[in-house]
N, C-alpha and C positions, 0 to 999 in steps of 0.2 A: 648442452645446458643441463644442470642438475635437474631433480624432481624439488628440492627444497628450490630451489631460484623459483621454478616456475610456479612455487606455493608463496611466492612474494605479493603481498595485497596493503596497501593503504584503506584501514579500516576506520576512516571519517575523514570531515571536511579539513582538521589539522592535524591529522597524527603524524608521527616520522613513520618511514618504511621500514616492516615487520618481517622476518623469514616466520614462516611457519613448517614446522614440522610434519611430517604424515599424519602425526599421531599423537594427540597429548596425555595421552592416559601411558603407562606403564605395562610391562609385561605379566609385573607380579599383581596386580589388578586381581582380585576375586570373588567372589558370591556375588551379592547384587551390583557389585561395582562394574568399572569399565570393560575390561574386558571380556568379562562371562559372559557382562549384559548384553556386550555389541554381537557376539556369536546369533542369541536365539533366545528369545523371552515369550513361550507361549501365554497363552489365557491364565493358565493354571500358574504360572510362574508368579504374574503380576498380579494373582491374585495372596497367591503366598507371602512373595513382599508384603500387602497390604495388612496382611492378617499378623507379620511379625513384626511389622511397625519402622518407624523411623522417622530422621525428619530430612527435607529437603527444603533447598532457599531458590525461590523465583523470583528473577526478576524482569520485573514488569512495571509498566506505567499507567495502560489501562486501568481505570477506576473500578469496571464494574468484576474484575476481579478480586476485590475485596470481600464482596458476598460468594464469591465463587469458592475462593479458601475457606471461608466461615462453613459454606455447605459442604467440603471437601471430608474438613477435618470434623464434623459432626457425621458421617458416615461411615468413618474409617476415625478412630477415638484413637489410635496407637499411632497416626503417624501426624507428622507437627508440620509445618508449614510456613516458612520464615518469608512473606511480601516484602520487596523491597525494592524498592523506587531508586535506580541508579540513575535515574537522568532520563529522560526522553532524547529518543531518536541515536543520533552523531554522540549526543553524554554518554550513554548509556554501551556506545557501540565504543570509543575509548574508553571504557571500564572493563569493558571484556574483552578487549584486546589486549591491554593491560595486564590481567588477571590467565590471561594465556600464554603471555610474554614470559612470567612469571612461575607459570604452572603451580599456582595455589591464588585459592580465592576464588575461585569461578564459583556458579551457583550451577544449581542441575537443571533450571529451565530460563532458558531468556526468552522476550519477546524480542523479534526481529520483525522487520517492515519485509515485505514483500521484493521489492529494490535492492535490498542489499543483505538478502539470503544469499544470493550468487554466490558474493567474493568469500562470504563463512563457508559454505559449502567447497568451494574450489580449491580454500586452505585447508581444509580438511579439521578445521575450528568446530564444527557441529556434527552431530552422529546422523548416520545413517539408520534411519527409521525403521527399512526394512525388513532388518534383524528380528521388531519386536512383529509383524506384521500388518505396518500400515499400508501395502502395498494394498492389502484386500477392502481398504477405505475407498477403492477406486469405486466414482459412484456416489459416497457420500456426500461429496463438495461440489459446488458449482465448480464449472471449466474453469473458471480463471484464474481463483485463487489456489486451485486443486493443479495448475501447471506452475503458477508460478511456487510451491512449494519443490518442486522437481530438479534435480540438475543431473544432465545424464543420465542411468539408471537409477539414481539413488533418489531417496524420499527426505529432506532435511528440514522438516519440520511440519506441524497437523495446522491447516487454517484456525485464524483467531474468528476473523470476519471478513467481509467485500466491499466493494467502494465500488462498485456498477453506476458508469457516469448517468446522469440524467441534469434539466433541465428546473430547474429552481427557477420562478419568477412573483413580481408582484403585481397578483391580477388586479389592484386595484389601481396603480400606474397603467397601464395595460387596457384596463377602463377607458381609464380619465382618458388617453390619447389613440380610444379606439384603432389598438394594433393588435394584431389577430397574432395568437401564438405562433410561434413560427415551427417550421415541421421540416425544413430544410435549411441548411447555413447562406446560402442567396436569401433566402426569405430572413432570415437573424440579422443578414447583412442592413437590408432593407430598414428592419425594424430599427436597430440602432441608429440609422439617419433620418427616421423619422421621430423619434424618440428627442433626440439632440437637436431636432429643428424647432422641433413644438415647446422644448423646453432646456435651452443651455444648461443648467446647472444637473440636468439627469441625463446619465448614460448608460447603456444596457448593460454593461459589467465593468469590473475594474479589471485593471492588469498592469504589471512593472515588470513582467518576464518573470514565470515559474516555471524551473525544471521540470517538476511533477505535472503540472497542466500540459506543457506544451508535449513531453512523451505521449501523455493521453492524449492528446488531439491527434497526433502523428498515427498511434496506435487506431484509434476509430477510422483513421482516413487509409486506414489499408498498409500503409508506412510498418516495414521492416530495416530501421537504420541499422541494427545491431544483429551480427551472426556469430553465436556463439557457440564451438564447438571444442570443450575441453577448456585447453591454452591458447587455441588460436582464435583469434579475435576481427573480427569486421565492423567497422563504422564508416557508414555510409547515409550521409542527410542528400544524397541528390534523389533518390527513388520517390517516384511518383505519387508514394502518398504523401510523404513529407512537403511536396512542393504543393500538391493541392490544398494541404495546411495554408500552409505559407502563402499560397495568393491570395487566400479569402480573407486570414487575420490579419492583413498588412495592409488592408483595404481600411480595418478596424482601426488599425493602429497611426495610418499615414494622415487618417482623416480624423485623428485626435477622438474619436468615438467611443474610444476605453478611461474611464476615469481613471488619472494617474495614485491609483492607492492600493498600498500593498494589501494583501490578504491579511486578516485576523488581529490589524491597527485599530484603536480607535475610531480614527476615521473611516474606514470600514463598515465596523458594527455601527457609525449613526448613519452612514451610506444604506443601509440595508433597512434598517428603522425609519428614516426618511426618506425611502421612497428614490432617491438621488443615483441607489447604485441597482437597476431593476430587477437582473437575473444574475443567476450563479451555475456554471456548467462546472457540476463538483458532483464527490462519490454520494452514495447513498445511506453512509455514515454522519448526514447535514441534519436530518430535520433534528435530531435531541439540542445540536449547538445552537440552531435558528431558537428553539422554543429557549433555551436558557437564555442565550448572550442578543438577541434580538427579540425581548417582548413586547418591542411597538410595534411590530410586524404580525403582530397574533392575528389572522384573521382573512391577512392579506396576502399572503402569499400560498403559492400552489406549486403542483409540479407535475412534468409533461415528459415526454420522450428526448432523449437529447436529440437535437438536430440532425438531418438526415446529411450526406453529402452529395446523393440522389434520392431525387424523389421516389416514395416508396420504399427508399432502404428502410434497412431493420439489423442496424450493427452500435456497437458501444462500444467500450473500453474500460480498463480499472483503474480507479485515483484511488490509491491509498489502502492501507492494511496491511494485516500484520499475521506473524502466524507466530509458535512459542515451538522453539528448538529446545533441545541437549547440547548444552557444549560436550566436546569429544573428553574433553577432560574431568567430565560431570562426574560426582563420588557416589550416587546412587541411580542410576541410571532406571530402573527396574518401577523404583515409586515416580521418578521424575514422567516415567512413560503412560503411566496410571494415570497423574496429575492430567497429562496431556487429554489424554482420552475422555477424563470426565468434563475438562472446561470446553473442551472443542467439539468433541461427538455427543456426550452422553446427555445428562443430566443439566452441566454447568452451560449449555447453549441456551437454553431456556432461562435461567436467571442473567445474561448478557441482555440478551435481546430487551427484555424487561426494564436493562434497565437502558437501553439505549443504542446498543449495537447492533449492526445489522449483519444477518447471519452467511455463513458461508457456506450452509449445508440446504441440500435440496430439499429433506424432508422438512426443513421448518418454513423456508420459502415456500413451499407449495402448501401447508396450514391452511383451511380457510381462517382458523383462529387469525393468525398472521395478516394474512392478504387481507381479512374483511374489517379489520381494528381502523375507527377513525380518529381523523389528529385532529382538533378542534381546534389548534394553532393554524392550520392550514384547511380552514372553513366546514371541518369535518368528512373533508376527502379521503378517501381510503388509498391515501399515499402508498405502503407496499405491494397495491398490483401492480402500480407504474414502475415500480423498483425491482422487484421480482422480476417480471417479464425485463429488465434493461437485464437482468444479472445472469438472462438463459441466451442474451444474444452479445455476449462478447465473443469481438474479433480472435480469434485463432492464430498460433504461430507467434506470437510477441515473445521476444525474449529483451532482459535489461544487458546490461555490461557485468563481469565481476569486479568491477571496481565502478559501482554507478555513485558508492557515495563518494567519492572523489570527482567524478564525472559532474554530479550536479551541483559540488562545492565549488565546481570554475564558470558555471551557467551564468550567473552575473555579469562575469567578465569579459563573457565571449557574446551571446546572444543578448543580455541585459544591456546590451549596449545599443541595441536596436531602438528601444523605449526611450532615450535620453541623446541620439544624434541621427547623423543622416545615415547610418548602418541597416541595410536590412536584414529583415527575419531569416531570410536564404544565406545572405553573407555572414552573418551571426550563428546558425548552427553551423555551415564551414570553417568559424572558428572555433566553433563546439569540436568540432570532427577533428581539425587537427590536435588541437588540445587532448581531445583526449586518444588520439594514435600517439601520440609521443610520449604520453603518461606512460599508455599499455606497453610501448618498447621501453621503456626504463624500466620498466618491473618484471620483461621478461617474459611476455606476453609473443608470440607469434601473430605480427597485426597481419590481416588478409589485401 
């Protein structure tokens, strides 16, 4: 099998299948461009770029980089900074597939999700980091977001922010049907059928099957489906944490306990406002959207540890985030790695967080500034010690798939079938499992 075969990747939920090349830059590549840059870009280099100017185009969807370019290019007055909004998520990720297919038009920084780093890095789509030396950022970032930028030896991108699960609820439901926070998933079991007996019309969370939820549960319960080494590929939903998943939420699920409404509907947001949909087991990227898109909730809600799976545990997982690559074929690679550095490490972490993100780096989580800040949305709790302390104990060892956005574009079809017949949760990632082995062997993958 060629090295191009095995750099075959399906890069979103409907693209056709892409060869990718080793390499999208050119040999005759010079000064700050791809290939000088990919060699070796010390301090002094990146700061000489800076000093001679230029402009580069990012693209990203995060808001609170708006103010981050604004602070960028007021520090550095010679180099320009084109923001641009290709689409969130799967949009965004067929545009720069696209734009790589083509070899013009790419931009010199994307933001990419955490999830589907993998398959860019595998294609050899986005630069190896370590050139300029982000290796020596070991240390900077919390574990989780700091592994999942990683594939193999290489570095494929600087964390944006974390999504450290934790336990969102509304103490004043909570109250009203005096049920004691729960601190183990037996105990959440509990509370939801006490919850739904005292009052039909509320249930302790919604759910219709999420990809991204249900990896994070798998991932907190110990659960390694996925082993990934190179091209060769393992998917395996029978291991023991997955199944400890699985008997506790299908308890949830069999006994109609989960409000049948998707995430981030309508129904939803007045589910959370009234009180109807009680907790939220989500990243630590929640409370900005609770205080915008649920302000009849001002007050009433709090947040606790995610549930244990034994008592006494002290383990989580991550939902969600994002981190900002170089694509390989990036035309100024030198400022694009400057950019990185200022929004992720330096300066521009501090206006994220300000304005809503939660960080990825140990020195601003560990802040008393940080930790001791109350949210008056949430009864003036000092929310980021709970979130902090979840972001120093994620589980170790997770890896996703390189093709997870294809993976979790057939989640629906395979496990979401669970929520709507007599399918269970365990027979529904079985057909997660086969689905995505037969993917992997059509693209050339070595399934294990």
């Amino acid at each position: 099998m060629t090295t191009t075969r095995r750099h075959a990747l399906l890069l979103g939920a409907a693209l056709s299948v892409s060869l990718f090349a080793t390499a999208c830059g050119t040999s005759g590549d010079t000064g700050s461009g791809t290939a000088a840059a990919t060699r070796s870009a010390s301090a002094d280099d990146l700061q000489a770029a800076l000093n001679a100017g230029g402009s580069i185009t990012v693209w990203a969807w995060e808001p609170t980089l708006k103010k981050v370019v604004a602070d960028f290019q007021t520090k550095y007055p010679k180099v320009k900074v084109n923001l641009v909004n290709a689409g969130t998520g799967n949009d965004q990720y067929t545009a720069l597939q696209n734009a790589v297919k083509a070899g013009s038009g790419l931009p010199d920084v994307a933001q990419i999700e955490y999830y589907a780093l993998p398959q860019f890095a595998l294609g050899k789509a986005v630069t190896d980091l370590t050139a300029f030396g982000a290796d020596k950022l070991d240390g900077t970032f919390t574990p989780g977001p700091w592994n999942s930028v990683h594939s193999g030896s290489g570095i494929y991108g600087l964390p944006m922010d974390s999504g450290p699960m934790a336990l969102f609820y509304n103490k004043d439901v909570f109250d009203k049907h005096k049920i004691e926070v729960p601190k183990t998933w037996e105990e959440y079991i509990a509370a939801a059928k006490k919850l739904h007996e005292a009052d039909p019309k509320a249930y302790i969370a919604n759910d219709v099957g999420d990809a991204g939820f249900t990896t994070s549960m798998i991932w907190q319960a110990g659960g390694k489906p996925y082993k990934v080494d190179g091209t060769k590929v393992g998917v395996d939903f029978g291991d023991a944490g997955t199944q400890k998943y699985t008997a506790a939420w299908q308890q949830l699920v069999s006994g109609k306990l989960v409000a049948p409404i998707a995430s981030w509907s309508d129904a939803w947001y007045k589910g959370l406002g009234d009180g109807t949909i009680a907790t939220l087991v989500i990243g630590a990227w929640m409370p900005a959207n609770l205080e915008t898109g649920v302000k009849a909730g001002a007050g009433k809600w709090r947040v606790a540890p995610m549930p244990q799976w034994e008592s006494g545990g002290k383990a989580t997982s991550e939902n969600g985030g994002s981190s900002l690559a170089i694509p390989e074929g990036a035309a100024n690679k030198q400022l694009a790695y400057a950019f990185l550095k200022f929004a992720n490490v330096d300066e521009g972490v501090r206006t994220r967080v300000d304005g809503g993100a939660f960080p990825a780096t140990t020195a601003q989580l560990n802040s008393p500034e940080f930790k001791d800040k109350k949210f008056p949305y949430f009864g003036d709790q000092q929310v980021n010690q709970v979130l902090a302390e979840s972001a120093s104990q994620v589980v170790s060892g997770w890896s996703y798939l390189p093709y997870q956005v294809y993976a979790n574009s057939v989640f629906n079809d395979t496990v979401g079938k669970a929520y709507i017949s007599g399918t269970t949760l365990q027979d529904g990632l079985k057909a997660w499992q086969d689905a995505s082995v037969k993917y992997g062997q059509e693209q050339g993958f070595t399934m294990q």
